[in-house]
ZAMISE-958813 format. One record per residue (C-alpha): x, y, z; residue in three letters. Coordinates in steps of 0.25 Angstrom, whole numbers, padded with zeros to 4 digits, always signed. Example, Ala and Ser with C-alpha at 12.3 -4.5 7.8 and 13.67 -1.06 7.14 Angstrom:
<sites>
+0049-0018+0031Ala +0055-0004+0029Ser 
</sites>
This chain:
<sites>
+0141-0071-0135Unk +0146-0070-0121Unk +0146-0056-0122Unk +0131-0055-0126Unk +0128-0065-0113Unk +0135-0056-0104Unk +0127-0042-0108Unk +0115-0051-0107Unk +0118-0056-0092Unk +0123-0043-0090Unk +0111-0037-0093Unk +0102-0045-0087Unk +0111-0045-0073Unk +0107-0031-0075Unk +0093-0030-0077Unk +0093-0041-0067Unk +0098-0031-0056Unk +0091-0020-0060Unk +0078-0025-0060Unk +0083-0033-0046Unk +0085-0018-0040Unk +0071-0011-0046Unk +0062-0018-0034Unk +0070-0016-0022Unk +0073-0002-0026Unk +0060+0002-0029Unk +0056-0005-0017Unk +0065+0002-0008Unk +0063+0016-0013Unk +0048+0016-0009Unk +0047+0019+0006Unk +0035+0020+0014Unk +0030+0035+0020Unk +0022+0037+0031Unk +0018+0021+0037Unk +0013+0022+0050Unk +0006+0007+0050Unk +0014-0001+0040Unk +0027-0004+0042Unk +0037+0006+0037Unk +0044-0005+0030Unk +0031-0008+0019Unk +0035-0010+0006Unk +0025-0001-0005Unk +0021-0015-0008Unk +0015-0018+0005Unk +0008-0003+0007Unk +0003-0002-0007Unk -0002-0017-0003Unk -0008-0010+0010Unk -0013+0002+0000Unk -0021-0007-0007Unk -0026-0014+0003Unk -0033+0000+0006Unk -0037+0002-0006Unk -0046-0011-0007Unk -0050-0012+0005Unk -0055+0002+0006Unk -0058+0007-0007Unk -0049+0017-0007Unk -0037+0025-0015Unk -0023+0029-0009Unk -0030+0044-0008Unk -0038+0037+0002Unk -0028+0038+0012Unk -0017+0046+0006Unk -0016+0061+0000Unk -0009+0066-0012Unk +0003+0070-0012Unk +0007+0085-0012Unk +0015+0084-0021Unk +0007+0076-0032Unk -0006+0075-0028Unk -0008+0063-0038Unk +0001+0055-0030Unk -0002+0051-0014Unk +0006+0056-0003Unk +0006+0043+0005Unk +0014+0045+0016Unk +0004+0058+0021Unk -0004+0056+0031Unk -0015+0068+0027Unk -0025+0059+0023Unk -0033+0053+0036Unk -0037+0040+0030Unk -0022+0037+0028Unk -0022+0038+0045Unk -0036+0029+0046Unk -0029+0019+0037Unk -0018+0018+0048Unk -0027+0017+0058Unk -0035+0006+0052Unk -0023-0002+0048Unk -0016-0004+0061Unk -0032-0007+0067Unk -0034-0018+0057Unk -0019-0023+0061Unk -0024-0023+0076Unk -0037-0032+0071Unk -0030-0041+0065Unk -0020-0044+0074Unk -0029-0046+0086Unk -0042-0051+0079Unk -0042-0055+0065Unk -0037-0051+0050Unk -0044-0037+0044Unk -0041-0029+0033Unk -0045-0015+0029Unk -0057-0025+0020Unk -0063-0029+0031Unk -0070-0016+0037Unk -0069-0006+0024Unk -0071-0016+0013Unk -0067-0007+0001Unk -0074+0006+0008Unk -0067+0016+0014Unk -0074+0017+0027Unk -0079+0003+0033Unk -0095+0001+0035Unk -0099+0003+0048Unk -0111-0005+0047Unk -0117-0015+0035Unk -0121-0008+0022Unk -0135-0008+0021Unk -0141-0019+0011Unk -0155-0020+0003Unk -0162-0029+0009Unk -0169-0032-0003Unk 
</sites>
């Protein structure tokens, strides 16, 4: 019987540990390419978080802003900076931090709401 308790505890210390060393291993094998407006310390939680905030806010896919790899053009080369729009998003990133530190709190929202390029003026309306 003591036998049979100490395989169990032993395998379950050993799951235990091995599923205790998955996250922060996986966590720490991703590394960031190419940030030149996000800290270089940014976890992929927070620039997939950013990445999506993107993508609602625009309307837009990763290809947007990113190219494919040369390798496998399937699969995004995201550290490139080839694709100019990936430079305009820079650009507009460290604006809207400039607003909301001196005036008030902005997103990506607040000028494109879900388009790519923001309105310049109204949408006309029907008057009828």
């Amino acid at each position: 019987m003591k036998s049979k308790q100490g395989l169990i505890l032993a395998a379950a210390m050993v799951t235990a540990v091995t599923l205790c060393s998955l996250s922060p291993t996986q966590q720490s094998e991703w590394k960031a390419k190419n940030l030149k407006v996000m800290s270089k310390r940014s976890t992929k939680a927070e620039v997939d978080s950013v990445m999506k905030q993107f993508n609602m806010a625009l309307g837009v896919r990763c290809n947007f802003c990113h190219t494919p790899s040369k390798d496998d053009p399937k699969k995004m080369d995201f550290a490139s900076d080839e694709n100019r729009h990936k430079e305009i998003a820079r650009d507009m990133m460290k604006m809207t931090a400039k607003i909301k530190k001196k005036y008030l709190e902005v997103t990506c929202y607040t000028c494109h709401n879900g388009k790519k390029e923001p309105l310049l003026a109204p949408e006309a309306r029907d008057p009828h």
